[in-house]
N, C-alpha and C positions, 0 to 999 in steps of 0.2 A: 256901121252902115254897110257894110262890106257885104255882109247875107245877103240883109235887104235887097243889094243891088240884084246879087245873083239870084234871088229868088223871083225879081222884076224883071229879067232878062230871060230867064228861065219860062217865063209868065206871058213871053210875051205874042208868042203862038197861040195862047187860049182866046177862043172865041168867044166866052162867055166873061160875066162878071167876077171879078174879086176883091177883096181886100185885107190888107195887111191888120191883125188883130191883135188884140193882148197888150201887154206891153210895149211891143214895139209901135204900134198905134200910136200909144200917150207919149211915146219918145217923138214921134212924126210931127205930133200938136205941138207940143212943147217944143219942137225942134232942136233934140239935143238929147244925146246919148245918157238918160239918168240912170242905167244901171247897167250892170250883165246881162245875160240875157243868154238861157241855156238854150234855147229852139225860139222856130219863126212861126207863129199862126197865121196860116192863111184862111180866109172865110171866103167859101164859094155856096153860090145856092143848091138844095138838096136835089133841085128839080134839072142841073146842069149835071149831073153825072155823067150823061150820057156823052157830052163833051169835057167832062176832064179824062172818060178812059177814051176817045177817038186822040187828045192831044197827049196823055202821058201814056204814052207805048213801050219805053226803051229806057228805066226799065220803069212797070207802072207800080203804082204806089201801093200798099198792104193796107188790109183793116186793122188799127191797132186798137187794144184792151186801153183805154186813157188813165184804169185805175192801177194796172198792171203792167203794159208796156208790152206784155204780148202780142206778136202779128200774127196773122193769118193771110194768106194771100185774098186778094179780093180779085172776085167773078165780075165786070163790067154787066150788069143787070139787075143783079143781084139789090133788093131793096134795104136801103139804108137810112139808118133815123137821125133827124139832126136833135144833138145833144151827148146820147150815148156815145155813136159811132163817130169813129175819125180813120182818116187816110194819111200816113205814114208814107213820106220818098225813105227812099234807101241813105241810112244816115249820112254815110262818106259821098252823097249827091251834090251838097251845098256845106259850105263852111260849117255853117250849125244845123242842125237837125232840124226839118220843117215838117210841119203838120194840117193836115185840110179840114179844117171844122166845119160841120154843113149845118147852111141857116134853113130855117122855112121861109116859104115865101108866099106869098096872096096877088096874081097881077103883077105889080108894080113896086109892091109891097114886099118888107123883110116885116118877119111874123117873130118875135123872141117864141122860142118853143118852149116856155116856163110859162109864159104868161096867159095861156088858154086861148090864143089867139087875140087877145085883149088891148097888146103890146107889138104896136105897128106905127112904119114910119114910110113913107116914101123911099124907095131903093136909092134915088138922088139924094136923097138928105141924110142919107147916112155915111154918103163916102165924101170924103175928104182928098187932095191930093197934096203932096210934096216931093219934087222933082223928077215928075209923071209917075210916083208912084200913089195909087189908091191905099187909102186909110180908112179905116171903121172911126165915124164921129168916136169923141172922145166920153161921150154921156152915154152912149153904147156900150164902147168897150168895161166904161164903169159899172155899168149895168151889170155884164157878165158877173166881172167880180166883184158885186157886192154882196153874194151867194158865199163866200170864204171869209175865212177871219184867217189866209195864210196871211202871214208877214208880208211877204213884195207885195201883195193888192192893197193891204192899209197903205204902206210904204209911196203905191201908185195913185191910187187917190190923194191924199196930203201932196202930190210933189206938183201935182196938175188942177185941183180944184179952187187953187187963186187963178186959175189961167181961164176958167170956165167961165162965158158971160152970161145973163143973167137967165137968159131963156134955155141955156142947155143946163144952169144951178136949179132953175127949175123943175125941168123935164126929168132929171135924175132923182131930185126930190120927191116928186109926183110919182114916180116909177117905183123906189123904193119904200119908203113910207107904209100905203098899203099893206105890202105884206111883210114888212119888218119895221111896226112901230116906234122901238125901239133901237133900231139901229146905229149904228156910233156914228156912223158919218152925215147924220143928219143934221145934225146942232150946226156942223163947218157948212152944210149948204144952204142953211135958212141965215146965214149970215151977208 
């Protein structure tokens, strides 16, 4: 929790929205450290860039390659795609290495950028909080990774979807299904 903290502290000058993503998310739900945890995703909207480069100045954060790990310095203007593109702080910045993954958004609305715009929630009904920090609901952050068959996302889903109540076992359901009829973790959410 100790990132966490400083990445909430760190966080707390931004004027715009965020929240805490990935695995650390479904540890926030769960309330309870279920793994390591090599880096902190953070989720800000695509369309707030222009306030994460007025808040991160000193030093600002790089475009990194998320397949590769390469950075580049990032131009504050400069149009960024959420999915691809991510923003990298300077690693020795926070305990663990933290990362800006940028959502789309519609109004009010987070838009999944996989789902052709199809895949929308209310920006409130997706965050969560635990000890004022902001969390990605936990049927979201499953959403991302249900695109992988790495190990820690199965390992992430099985630790947290007994914790799921029925409308978000749904939602995730409904979400994945569609385009992965087959998917393994389908059998554990129709249960």
């Amino acid at each position: 929790m100790h990132s966490l903290n400083a990445v909430h502290a760190y966080f707390a000058a931004y004027p715009g929205r965020y929240w805490i993503a990935g695995g650390w998310a479904l540890d926030l739900f769960a309330d309870r450290v279920r793994r390591e945890h090599t880096d902190v995703d953070v989720l800000v909207l695509a369309r707030d860039l222009d306030l994460v480069a007025a808040t991160f100045t000193g030093p600002r954060p790089a475009v990194e390659n998320p397949n590769t790990g390469a950075q580049r310095p990032w131009v504050p203007g400069e149009t960024l795609t959420p999915g691809p593109d991510v923003l990298a702080f300077p690693d020795d910045l926070f305990p663990s290495p933290v990362r800006i993954i940028l959502a789309a958004s519609d109004g009010d609305d987070w838009v999944y950028h996989r789902g052709r715009g199809t895949i929308r929630e209310p920006l409130d009904d997706i965050t969560l909080t635990r000890d004022g920090i902001p969390y990605l609901a936990p049927e979201i952050a499953l959403l991302f990774k249900s695109r992988s068959d790495r190990t820690k996302d199965t390992a992430d889903f099985h630790d947290v979807a007994a914790l799921l109540d029925p409308s978000r076992r749904t939602w995730l359901h409904n979400h994945i299904a569609p385009r992965y009829p087959e998917h393994a973790w389908l059998p554990e959410l129709t249960q």
